[in-house]
VEXMITOR-32447 format. One record per residue (C-alpha): residue number from 1; x, y, z. Coordinates in steps of 0.1 Angstrom, whole numbers, plus 2048, in hexadecimal, padded with zeros to 3 digits. Example, Ala and Ser with C-alpha at 12.3 -4.5 7.8 and 13.67 -1.06 7.14 Angstrom:
BEGIN
<atom><num>1</num><xx>87B</xx><yy>7D3</yy><zz>84E</zz></atom>
<atom><num>2</num><xx>889</xx><yy>7F5</yy><zz>847</zz></atom>
END
This chain:
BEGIN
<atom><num>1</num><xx>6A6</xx><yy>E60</yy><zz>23B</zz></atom>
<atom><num>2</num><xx>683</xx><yy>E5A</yy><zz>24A</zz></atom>
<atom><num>3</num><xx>680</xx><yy>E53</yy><zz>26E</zz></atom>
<atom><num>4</num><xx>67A</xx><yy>E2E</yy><zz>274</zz></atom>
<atom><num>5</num><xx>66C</xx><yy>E21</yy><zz>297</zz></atom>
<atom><num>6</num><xx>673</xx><yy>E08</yy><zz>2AC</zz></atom>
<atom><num>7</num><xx>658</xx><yy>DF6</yy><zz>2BC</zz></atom>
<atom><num>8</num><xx>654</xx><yy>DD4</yy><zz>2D1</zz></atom>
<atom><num>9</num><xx>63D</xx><yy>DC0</yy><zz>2C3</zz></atom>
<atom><num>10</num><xx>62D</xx><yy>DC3</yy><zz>2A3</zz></atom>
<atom><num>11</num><xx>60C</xx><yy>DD9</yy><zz>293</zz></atom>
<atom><num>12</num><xx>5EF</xx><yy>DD9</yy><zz>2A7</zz></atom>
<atom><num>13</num><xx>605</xx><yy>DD8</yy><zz>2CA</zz></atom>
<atom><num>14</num><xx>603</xx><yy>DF2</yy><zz>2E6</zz></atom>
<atom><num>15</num><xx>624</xx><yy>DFE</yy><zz>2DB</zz></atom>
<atom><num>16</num><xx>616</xx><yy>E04</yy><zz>2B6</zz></atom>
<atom><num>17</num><xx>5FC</xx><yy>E15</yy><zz>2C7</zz></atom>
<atom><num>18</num><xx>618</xx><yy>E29</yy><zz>2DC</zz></atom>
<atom><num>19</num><xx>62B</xx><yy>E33</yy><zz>2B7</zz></atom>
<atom><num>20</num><xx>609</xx><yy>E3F</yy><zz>2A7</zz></atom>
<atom><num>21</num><xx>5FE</xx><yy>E5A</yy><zz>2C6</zz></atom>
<atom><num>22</num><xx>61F</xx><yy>E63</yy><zz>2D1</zz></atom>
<atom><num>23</num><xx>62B</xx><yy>E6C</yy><zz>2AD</zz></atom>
<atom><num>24</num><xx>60B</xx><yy>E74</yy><zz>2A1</zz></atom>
<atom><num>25</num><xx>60E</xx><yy>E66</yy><zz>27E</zz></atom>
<atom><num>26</num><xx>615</xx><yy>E41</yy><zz>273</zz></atom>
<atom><num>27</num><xx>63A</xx><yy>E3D</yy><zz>26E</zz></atom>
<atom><num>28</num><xx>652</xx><yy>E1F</yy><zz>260</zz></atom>
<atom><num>29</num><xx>653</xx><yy>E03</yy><zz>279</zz></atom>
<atom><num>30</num><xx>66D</xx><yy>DE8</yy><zz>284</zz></atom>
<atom><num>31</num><xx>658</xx><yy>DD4</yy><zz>294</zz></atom>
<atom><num>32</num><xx>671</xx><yy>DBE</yy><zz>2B0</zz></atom>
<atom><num>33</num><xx>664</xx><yy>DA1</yy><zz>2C0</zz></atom>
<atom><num>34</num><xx>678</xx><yy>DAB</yy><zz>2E3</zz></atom>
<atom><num>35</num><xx>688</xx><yy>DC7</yy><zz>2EF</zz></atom>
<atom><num>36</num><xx>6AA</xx><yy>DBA</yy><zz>2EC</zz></atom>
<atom><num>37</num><xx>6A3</xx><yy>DBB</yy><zz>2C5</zz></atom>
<atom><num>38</num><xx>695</xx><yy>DDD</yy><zz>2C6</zz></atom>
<atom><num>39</num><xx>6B5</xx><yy>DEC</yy><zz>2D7</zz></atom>
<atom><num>40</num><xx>6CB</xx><yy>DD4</yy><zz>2BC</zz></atom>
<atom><num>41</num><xx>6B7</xx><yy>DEA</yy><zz>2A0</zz></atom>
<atom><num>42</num><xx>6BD</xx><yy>E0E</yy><zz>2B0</zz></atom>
<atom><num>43</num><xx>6E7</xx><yy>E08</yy><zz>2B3</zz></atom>
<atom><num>44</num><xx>6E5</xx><yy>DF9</yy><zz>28F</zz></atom>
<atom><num>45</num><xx>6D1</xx><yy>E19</yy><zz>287</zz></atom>
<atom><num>46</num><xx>6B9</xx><yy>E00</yy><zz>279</zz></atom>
<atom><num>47</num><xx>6A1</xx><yy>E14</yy><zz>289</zz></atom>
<atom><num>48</num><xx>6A6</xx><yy>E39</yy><zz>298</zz></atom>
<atom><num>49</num><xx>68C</xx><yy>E3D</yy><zz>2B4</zz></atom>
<atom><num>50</num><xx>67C</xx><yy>E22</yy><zz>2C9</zz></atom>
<atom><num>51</num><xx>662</xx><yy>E1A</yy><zz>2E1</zz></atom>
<atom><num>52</num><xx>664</xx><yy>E08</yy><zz>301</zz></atom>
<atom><num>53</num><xx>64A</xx><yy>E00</yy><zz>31F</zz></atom>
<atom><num>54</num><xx>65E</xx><yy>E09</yy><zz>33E</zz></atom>
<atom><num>55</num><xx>63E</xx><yy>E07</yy><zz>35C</zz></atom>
<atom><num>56</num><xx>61A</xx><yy>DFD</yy><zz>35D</zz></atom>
<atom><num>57</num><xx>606</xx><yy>E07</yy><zz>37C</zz></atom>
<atom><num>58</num><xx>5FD</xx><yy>DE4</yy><zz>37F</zz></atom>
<atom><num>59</num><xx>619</xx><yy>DD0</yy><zz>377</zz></atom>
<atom><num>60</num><xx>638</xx><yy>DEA</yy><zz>382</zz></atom>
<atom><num>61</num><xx>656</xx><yy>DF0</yy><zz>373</zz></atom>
<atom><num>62</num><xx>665</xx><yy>DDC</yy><zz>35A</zz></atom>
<atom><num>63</num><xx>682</xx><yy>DD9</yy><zz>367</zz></atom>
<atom><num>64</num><xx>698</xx><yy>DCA</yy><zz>349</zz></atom>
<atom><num>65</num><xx>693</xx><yy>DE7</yy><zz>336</zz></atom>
<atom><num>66</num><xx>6A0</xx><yy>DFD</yy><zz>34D</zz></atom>
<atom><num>67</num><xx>6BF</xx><yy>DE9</yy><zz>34A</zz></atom>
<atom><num>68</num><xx>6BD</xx><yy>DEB</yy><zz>321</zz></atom>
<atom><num>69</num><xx>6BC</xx><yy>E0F</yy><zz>324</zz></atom>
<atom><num>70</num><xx>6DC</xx><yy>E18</yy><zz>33B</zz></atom>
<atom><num>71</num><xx>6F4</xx><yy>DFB</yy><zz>32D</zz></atom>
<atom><num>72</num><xx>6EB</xx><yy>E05</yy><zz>30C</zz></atom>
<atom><num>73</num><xx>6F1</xx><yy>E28</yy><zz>310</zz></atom>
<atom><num>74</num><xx>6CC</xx><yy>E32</yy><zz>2FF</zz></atom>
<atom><num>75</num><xx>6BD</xx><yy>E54</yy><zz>307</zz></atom>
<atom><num>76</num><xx>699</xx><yy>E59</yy><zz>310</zz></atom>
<atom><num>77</num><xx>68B</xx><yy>E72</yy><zz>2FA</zz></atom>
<atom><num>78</num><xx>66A</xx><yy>E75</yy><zz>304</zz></atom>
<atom><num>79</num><xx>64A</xx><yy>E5D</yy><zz>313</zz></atom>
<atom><num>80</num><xx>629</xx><yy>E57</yy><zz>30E</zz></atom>
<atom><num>81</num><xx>611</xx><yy>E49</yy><zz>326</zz></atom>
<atom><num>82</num><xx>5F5</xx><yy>E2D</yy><zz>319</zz></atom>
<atom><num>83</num><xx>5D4</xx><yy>E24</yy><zz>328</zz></atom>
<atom><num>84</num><xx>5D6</xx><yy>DFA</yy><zz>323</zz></atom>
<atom><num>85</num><xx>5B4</xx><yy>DEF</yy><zz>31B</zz></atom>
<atom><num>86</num><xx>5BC</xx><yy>DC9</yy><zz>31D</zz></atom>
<atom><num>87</num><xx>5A4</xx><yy>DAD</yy><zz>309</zz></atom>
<atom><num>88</num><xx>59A</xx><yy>D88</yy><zz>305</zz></atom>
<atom><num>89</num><xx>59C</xx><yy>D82</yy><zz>2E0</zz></atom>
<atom><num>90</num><xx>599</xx><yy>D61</yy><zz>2CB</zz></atom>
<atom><num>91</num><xx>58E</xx><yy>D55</yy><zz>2A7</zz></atom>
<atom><num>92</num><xx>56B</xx><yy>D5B</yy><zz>2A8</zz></atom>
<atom><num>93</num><xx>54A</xx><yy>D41</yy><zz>2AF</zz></atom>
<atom><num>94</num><xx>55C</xx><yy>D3A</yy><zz>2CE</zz></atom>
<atom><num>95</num><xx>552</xx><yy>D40</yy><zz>2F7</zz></atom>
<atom><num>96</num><xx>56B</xx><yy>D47</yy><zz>314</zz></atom>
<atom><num>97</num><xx>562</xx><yy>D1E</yy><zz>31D</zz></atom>
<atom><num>98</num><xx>571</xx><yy>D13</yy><zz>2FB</zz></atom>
<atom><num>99</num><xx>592</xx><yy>D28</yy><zz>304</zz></atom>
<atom><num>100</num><xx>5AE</xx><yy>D0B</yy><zz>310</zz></atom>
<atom><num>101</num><xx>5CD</xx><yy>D25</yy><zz>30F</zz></atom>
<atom><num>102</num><xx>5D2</xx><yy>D49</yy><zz>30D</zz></atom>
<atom><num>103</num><xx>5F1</xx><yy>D57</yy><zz>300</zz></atom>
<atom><num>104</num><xx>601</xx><yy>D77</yy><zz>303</zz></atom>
<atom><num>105</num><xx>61D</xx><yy>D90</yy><zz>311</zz></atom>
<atom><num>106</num><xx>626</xx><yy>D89</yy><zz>338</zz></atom>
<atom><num>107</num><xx>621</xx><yy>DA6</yy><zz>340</zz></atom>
<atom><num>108</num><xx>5FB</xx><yy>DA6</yy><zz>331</zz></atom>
<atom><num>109</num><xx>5F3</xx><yy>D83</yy><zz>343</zz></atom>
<atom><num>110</num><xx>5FE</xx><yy>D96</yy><zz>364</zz></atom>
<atom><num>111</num><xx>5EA</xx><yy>DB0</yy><zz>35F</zz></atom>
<atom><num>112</num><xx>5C7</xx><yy>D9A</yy><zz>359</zz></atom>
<atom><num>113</num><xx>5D2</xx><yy>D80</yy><zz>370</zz></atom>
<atom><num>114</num><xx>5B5</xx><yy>D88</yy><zz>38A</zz></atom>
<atom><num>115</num><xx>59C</xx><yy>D81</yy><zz>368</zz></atom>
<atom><num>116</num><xx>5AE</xx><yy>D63</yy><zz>360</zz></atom>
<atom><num>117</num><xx>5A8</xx><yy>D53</yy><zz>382</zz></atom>
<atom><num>118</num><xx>587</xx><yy>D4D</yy><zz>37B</zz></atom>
<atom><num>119</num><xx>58C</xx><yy>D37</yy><zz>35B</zz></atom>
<atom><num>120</num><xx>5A2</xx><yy>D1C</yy><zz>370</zz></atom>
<atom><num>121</num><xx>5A0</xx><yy>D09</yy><zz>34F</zz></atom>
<atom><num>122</num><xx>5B4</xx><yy>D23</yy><zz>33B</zz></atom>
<atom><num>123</num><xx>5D9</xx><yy>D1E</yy><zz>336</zz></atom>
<atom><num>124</num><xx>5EE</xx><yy>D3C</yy><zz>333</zz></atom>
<atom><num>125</num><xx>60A</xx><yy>D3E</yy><zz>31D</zz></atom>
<atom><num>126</num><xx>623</xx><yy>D58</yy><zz>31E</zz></atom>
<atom><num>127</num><xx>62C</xx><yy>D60</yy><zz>2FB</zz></atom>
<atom><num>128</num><xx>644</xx><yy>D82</yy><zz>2EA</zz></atom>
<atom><num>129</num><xx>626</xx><yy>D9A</yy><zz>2E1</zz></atom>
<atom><num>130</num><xx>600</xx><yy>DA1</yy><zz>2E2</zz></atom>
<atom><num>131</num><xx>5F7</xx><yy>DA7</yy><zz>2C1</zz></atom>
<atom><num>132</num><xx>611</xx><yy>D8F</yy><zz>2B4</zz></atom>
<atom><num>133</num><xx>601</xx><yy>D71</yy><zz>2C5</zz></atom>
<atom><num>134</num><xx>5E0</xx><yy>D83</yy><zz>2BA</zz></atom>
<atom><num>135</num><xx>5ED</xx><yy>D7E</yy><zz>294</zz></atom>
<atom><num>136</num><xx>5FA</xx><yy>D59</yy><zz>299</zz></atom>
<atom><num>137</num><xx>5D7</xx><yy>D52</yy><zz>2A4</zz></atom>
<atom><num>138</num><xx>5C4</xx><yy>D61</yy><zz>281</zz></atom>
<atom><num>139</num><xx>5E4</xx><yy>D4E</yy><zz>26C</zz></atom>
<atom><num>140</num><xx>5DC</xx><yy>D2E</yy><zz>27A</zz></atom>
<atom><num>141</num><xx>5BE</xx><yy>D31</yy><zz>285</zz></atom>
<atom><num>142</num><xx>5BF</xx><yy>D23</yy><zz>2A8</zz></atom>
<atom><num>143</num><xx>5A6</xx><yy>D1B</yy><zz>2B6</zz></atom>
<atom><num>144</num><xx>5A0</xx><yy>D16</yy><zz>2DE</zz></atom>
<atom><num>145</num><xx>5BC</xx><yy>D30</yy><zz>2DE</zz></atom>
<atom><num>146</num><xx>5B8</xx><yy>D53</yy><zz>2E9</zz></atom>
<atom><num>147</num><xx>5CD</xx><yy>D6F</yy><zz>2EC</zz></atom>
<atom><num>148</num><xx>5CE</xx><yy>D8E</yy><zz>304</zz></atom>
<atom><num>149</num><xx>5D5</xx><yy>DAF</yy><zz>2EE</zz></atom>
<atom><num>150</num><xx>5C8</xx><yy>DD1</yy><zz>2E4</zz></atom>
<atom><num>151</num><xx>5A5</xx><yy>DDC</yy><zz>2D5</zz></atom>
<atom><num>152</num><xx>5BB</xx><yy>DE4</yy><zz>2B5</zz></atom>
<atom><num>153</num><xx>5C9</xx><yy>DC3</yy><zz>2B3</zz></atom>
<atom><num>154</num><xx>5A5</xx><yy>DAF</yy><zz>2B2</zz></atom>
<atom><num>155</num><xx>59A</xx><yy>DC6</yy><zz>295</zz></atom>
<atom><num>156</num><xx>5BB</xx><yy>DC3</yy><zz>283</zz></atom>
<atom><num>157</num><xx>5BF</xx><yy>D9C</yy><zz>282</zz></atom>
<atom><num>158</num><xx>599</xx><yy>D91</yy><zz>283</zz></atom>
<atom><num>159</num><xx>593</xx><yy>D86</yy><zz>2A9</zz></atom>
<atom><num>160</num><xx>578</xx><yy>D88</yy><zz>2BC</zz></atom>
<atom><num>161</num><xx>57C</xx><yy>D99</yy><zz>2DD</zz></atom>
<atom><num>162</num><xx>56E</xx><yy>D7F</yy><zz>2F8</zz></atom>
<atom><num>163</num><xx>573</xx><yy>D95</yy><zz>317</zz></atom>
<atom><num>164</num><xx>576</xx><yy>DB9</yy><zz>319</zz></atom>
<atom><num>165</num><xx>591</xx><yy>DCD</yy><zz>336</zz></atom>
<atom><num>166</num><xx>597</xx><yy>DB1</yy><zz>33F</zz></atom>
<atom><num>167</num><xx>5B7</xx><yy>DC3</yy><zz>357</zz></atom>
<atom><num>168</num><xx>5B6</xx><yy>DC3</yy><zz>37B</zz></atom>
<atom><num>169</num><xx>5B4</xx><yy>DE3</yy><zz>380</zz></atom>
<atom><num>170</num><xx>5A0</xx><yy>DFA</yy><zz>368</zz></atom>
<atom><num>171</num><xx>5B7</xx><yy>E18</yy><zz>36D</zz></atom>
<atom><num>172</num><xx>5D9</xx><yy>E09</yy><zz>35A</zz></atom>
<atom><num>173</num><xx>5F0</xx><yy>E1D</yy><zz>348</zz></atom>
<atom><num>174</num><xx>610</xx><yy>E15</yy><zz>33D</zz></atom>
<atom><num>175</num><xx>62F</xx><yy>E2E</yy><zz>339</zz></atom>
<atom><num>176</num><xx>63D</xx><yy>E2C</yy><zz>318</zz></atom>
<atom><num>177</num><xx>662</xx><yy>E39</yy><zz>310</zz></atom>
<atom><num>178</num><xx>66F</xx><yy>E47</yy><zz>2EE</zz></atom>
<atom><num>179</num><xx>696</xx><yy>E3E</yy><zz>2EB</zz></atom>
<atom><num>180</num><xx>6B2</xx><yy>E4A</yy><zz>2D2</zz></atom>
<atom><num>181</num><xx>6D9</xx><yy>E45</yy><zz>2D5</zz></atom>
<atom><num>182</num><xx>6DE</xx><yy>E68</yy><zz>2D6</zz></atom>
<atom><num>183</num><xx>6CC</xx><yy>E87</yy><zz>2EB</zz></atom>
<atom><num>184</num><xx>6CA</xx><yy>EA4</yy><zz>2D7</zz></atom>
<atom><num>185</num><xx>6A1</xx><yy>EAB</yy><zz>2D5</zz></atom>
<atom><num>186</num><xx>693</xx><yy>EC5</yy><zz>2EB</zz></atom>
<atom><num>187</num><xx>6A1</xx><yy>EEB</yy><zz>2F6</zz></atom>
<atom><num>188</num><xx>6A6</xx><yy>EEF</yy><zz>319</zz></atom>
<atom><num>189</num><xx>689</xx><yy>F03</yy><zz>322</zz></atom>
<atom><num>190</num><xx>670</xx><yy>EE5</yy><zz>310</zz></atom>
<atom><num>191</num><xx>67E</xx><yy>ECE</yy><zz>32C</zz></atom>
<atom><num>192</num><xx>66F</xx><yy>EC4</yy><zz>34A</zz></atom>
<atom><num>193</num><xx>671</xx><yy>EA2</yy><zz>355</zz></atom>
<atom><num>194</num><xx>697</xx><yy>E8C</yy><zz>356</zz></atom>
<atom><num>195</num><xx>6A0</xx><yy>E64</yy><zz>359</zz></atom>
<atom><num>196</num><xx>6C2</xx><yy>E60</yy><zz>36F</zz></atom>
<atom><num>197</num><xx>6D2</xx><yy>E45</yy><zz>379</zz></atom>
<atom><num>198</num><xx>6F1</xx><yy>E44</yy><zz>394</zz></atom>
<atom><num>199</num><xx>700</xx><yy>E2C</yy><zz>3AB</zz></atom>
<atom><num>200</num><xx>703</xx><yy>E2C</yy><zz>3D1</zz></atom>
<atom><num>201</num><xx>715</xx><yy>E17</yy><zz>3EC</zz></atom>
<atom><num>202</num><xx>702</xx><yy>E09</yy><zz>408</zz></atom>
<atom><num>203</num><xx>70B</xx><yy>E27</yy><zz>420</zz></atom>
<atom><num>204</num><xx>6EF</xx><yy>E30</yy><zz>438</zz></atom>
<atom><num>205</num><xx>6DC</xx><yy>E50</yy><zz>42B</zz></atom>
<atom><num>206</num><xx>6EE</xx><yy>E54</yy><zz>40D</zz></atom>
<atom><num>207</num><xx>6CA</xx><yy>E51</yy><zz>3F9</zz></atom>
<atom><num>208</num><xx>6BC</xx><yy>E6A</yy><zz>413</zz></atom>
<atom><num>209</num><xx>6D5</xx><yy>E80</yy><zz>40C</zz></atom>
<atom><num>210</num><xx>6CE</xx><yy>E7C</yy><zz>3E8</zz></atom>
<atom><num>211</num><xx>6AC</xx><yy>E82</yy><zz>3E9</zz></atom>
<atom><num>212</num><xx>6B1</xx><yy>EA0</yy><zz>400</zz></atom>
<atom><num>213</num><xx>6C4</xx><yy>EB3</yy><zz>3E1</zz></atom>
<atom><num>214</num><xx>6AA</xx><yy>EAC</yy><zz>3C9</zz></atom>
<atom><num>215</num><xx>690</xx><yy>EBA</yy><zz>3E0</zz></atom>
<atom><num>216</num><xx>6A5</xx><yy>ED6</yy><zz>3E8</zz></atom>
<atom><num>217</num><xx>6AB</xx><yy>EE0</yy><zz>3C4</zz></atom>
<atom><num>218</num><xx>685</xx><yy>EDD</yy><zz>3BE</zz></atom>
<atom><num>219</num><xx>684</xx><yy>EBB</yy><zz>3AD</zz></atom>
<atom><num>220</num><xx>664</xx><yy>EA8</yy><zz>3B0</zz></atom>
<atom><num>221</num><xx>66D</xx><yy>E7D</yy><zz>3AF</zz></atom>
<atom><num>222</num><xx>655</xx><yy>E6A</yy><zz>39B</zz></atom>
<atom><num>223</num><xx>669</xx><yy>E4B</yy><zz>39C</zz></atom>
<atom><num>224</num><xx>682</xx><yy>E38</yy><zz>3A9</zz></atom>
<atom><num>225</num><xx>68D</xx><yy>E16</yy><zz>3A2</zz></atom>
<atom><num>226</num><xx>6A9</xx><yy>E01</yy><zz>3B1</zz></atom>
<atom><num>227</num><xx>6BF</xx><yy>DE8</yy><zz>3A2</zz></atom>
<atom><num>228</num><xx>6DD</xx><yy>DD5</yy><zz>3B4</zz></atom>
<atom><num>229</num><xx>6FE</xx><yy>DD2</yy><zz>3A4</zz></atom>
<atom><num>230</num><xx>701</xx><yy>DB0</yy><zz>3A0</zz></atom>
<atom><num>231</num><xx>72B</xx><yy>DB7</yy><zz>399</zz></atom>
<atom><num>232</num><xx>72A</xx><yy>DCA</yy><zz>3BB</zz></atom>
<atom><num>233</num><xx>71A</xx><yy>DBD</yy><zz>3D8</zz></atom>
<atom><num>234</num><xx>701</xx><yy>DD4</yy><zz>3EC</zz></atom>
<atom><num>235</num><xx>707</xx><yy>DF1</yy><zz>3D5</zz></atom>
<atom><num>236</num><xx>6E7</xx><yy>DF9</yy><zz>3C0</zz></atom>
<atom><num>237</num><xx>6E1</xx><yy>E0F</yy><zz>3A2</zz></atom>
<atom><num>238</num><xx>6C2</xx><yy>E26</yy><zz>3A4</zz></atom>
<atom><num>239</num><xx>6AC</xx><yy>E31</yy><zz>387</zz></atom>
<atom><num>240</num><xx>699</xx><yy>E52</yy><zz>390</zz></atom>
<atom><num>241</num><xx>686</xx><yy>E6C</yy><zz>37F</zz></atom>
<atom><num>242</num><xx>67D</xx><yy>E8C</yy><zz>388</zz></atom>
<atom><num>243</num><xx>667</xx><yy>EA4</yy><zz>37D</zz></atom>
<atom><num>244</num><xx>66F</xx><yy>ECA</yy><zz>381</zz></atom>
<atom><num>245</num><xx>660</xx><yy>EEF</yy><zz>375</zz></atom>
<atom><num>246</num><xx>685</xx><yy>F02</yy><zz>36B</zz></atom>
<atom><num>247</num><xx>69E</xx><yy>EF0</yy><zz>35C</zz></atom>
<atom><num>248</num><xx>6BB</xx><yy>F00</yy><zz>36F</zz></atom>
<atom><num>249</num><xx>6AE</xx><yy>EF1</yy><zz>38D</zz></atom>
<atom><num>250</num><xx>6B3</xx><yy>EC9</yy><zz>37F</zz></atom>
<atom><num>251</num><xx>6D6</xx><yy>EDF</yy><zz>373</zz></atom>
<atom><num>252</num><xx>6E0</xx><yy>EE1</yy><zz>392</zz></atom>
<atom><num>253</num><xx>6D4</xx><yy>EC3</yy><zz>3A0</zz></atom>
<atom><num>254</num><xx>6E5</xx><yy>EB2</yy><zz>387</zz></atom>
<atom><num>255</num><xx>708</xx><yy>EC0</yy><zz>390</zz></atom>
<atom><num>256</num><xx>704</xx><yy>EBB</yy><zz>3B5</zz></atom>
<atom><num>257</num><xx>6F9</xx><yy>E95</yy><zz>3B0</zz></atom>
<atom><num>258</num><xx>717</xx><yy>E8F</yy><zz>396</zz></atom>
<atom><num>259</num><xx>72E</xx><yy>E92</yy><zz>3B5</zz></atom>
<atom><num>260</num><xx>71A</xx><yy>E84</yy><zz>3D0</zz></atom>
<atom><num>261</num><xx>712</xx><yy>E63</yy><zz>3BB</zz></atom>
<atom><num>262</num><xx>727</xx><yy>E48</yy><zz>3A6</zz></atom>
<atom><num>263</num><xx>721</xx><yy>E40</yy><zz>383</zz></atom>
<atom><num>264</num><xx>708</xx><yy>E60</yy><zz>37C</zz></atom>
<atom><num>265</num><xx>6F7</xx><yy>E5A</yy><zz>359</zz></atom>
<atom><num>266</num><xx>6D9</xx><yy>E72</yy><zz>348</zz></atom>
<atom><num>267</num><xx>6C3</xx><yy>E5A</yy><zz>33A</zz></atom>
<atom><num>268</num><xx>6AE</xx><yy>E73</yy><zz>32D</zz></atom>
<atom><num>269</num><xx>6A2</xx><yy>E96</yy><zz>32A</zz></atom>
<atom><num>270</num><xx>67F</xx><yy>E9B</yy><zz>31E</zz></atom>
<atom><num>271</num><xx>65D</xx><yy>EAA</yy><zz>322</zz></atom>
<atom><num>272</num><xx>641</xx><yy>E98</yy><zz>33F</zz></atom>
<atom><num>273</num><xx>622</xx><yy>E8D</yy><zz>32C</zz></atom>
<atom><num>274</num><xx>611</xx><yy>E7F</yy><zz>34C</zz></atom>
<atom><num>275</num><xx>5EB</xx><yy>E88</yy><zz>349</zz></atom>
<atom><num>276</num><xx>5D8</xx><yy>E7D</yy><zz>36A</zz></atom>
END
């Protein structure tokens, strides 16, 4: 059976974009309009890989997805990292001053929202996608409607891009995941980079201590993101990854944290693709 991917969004969205470089070839899509769907389509086996944003370096972490992944019990296979180039599109003949809303992903809007505050006049709608609101805009043609969205998305439904990077700040990336329901992709000595997730209580230094045995067992942390446990008050979950040169040292990491933590769960086991 050929591999079908999961994507949010539809063609012509950063995640499309994502699916193309990170697989190198274009692949059957499921296009899902949230990332509630696109989870839906992997546990139907709808779909048998997908692709979800999990941090911009302007926005941060996208919290929700984090969530997605652990209650869903998804692996992260790999990741790819996107430079967003973010743009003012509309039908064509029109200027910035003809512009009454602009609709796009939340996320997008934040990411511009230092443009936007200079067109007071502009309304800004959130909506599910980029290139889906670009689309809806060449359907019905809308005009006084613009859209925030990718270069590829302006080409493939028609727009005219009124603004150019229009992000705060020039340097944004975002950190793509690739998820599955099961594991089983790379030999040990191809990985260097894990997703973990455990639970602590709110004992004094027992996250010191934590991080104490990953740098003693030669783990670098990239990340580390805290959720409460809304079941369990002032007990949080922690979502960390660490990068690391042998695999045996993660190995034993792994086995020391599984008895120093609560509710230990691999999210993933993959290779870094951060390219500064």
């Amino acid at each position: 059976m050929e591999t079908k991917i999961a994507i949010q969004g539809i063609k012509g969205s950063f995640h499309h974009q994502v699916a193309e470089e990170y697989f190198n070839e274009s692949m059957p899509l499921d296009e899902c309009m949230s990332f509630d769907i696109l989870v839906k389509s992997l546990m139907k086996n709808d779909a048998q890989k997908g692709i979800m944003a999990l941090e911009n370096s302007i926005a941060g972490s996208i919290i929700p997805n984090y969530a997605l992944i652990d209650r869903n019990n998804l692996h992260i296979i790999g990741e790819h990292y996107l430079d967003i180039h973010m743009n003012l599109m509309a039908l064509s003949g029109q200027s910035i001053e003809d512009i009454r809303e602009v609709h796009s992903h939340p996320i997008a809007l934040l990411q511009c929202a230092v443009f936007f505050a200079k067109y007071p006049h502009i309304k800004l709608v959130e909506s599910g996608d980029t290139a889906e609101t670009a689309r809806r805009i060449q359907e019905n043609n809308l005009m006084g409607i613009g859209a925030v969205a990718s270069p590829i998305a302006s080409k493939m439904y028609g727009l005219e891009i009124l603004a150019s990077g229009i992000h705060t700040i020039k340097s944004n990336k975002t950190r793509f995941v690739i998820v599955k329901t099961q594991n089983k992709e790379l030999p040990k000595e191809e990985i260097n980079k894990a997703s973990i997730k455990f639970e602590l209580d709110d004992t004094p230094g027992s996250l010191a201590t934590v991080l104490n045995v990953m740098n003693n067992c030669k783990l670098n942390l990239t990340k580390i993101q805290s959720m409460p446990i809304i079941e369990t008050p002032f007990q949080y979950s922690f979502f960390v990854d660490v990068v690391f040169e042998k695999y045996k040292h993660y190995e034993k990491a792994k086995n020391i944290l599984q008895l120093m933590t609560t509710h230990f769960k691999v999210l993933g086991e993959y290779q870094n693709k951060f390219i500064r």
